[in-house]
Backbone as ProteinMPNN parsed JSONL, in Angstrom:
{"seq_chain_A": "XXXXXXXXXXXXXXXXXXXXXXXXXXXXXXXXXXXXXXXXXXXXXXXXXXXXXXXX", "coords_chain_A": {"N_chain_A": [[26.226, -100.116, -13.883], [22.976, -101.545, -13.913], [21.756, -104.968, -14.076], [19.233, -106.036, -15.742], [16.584, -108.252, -14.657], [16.614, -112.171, -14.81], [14.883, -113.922, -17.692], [12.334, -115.881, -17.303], [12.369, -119.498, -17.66], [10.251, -120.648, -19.0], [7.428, -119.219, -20.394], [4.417, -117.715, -19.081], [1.063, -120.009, -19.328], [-1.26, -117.965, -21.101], [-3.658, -118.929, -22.43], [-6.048, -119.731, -20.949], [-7.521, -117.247, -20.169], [-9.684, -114.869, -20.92], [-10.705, -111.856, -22.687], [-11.326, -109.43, -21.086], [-9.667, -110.845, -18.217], [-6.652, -110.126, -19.147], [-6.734, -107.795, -19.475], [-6.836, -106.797, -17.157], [-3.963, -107.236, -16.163], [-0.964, -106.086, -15.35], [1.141, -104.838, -17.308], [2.99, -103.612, -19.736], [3.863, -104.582, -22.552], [1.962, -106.271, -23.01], [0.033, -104.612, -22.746], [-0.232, -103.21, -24.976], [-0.49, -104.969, -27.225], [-2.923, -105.524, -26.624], [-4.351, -103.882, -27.653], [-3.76, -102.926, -29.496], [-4.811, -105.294, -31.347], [-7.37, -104.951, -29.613], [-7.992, -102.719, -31.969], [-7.727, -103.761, -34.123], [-10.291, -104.438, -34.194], [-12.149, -103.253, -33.703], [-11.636, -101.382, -36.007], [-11.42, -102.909, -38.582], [-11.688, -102.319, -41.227], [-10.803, -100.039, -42.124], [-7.814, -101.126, -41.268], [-7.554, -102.776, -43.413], [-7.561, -101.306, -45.89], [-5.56, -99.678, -45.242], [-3.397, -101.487, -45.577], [-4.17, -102.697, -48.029], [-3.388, -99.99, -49.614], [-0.893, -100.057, -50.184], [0.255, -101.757, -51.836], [1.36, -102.077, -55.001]], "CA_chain_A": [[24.993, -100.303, -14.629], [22.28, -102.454, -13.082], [21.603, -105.896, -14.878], [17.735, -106.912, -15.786], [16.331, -110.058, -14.434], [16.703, -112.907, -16.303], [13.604, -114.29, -17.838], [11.711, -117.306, -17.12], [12.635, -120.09, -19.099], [8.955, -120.609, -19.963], [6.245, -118.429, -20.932], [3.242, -118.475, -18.577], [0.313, -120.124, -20.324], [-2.702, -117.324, -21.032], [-4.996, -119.093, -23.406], [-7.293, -119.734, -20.726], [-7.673, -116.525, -20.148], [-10.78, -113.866, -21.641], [-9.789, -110.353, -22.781], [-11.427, -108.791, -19.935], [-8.776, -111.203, -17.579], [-6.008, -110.112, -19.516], [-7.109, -105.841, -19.541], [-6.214, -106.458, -15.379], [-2.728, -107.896, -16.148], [-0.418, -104.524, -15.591], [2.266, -105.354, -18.279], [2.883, -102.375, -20.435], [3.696, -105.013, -23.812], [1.123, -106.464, -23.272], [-1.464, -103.731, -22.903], [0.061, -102.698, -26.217], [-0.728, -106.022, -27.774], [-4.486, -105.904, -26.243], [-5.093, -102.346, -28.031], [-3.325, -103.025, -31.003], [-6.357, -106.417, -31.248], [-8.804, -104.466, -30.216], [-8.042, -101.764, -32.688], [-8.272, -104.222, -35.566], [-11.296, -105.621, -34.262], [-13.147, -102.149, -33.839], [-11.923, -100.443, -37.315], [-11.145, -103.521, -39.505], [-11.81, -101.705, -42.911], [-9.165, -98.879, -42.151], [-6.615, -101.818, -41.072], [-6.973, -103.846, -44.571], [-7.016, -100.422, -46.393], [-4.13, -99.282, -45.327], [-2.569, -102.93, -46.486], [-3.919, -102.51, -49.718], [-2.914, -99.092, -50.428], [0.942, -100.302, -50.121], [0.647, -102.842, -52.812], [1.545, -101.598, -56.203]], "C_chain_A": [[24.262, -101.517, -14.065], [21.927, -103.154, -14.245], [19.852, -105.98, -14.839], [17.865, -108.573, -15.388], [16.741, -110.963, -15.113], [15.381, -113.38, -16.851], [13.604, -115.253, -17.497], [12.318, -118.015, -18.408], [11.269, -120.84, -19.694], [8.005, -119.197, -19.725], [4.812, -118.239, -19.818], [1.963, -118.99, -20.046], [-1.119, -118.791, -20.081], [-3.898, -117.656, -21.614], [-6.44, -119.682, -22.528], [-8.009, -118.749, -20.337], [-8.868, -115.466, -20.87], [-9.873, -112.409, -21.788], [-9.99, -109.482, -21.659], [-10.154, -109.024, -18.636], [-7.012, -110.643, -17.815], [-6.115, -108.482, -19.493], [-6.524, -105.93, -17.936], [-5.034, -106.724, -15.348], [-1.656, -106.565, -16.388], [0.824, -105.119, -16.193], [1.886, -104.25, -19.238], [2.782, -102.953, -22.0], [2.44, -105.411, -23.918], [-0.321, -105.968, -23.334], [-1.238, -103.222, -24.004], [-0.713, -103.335, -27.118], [-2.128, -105.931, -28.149], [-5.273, -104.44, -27.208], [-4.809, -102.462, -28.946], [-4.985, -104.537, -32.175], [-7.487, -105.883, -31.335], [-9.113, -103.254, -31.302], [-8.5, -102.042, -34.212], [-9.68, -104.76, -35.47], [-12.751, -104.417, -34.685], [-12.844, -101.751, -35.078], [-10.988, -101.472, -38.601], [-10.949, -103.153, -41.046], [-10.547, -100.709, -43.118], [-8.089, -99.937, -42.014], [-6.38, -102.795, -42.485], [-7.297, -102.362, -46.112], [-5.801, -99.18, -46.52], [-2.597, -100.203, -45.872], [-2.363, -102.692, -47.538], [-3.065, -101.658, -50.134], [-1.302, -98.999, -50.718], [1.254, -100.908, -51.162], [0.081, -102.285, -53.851], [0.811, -102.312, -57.596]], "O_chain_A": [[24.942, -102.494, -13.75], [21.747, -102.559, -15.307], [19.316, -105.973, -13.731], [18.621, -109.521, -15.598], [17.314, -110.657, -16.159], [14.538, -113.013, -16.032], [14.668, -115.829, -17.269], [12.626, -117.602, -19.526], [11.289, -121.514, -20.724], [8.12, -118.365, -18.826], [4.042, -119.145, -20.137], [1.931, -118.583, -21.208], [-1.807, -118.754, -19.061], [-4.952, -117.032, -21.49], [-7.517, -119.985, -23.042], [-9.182, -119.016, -20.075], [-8.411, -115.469, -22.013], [-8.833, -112.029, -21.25], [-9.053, -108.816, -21.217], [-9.65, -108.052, -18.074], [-6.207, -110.713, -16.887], [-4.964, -108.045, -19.502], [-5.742, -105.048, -17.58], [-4.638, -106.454, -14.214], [-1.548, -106.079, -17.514], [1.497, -105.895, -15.515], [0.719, -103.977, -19.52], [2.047, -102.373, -22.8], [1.745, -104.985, -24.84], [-1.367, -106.49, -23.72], [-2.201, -102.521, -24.317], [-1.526, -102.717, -27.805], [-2.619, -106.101, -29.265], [-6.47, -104.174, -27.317], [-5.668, -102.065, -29.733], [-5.669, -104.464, -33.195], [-8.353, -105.938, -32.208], [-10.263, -102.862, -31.499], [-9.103, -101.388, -35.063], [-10.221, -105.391, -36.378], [-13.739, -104.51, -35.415], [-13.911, -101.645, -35.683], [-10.135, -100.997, -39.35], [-10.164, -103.674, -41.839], [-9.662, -100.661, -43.972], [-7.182, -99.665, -42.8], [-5.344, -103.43, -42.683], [-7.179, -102.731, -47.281], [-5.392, -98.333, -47.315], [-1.475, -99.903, -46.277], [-1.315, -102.497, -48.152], [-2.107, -101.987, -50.833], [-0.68, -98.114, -51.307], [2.396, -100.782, -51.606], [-1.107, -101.983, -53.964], [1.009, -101.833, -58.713]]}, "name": "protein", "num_of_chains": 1, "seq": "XXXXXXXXXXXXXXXXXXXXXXXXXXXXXXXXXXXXXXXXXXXXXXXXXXXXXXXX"}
């Protein structure tokens, strides 16, 4: 069985980064991340009505 890398023991930093800079970055979590963001950003009302409707 083949071992994974190990990780870095830091993080790179991205916060200077724009979302456009970050859409070219081929990382599969993190294109997750970037869609999951812009998903709340485009249909905000569906994402805090689906909150509510959980709480009894």
């Amino acid at each position: 069985m083949a071992q994974s890398p190990a990780c870095p023991a830091r993080l790179p930093d991205l916060s200077g980064l724009d979302l456009a800079a970050l859409r070219g970055i081929d990382h599969p979590v993190l294109a997750q991340v970037i869609e999951g963001m812009v998903e709340r950003v485009t249909h905000p009302a569906e994402i805090l009505n689906a909150f509510d409707s959980g709480v009894a």
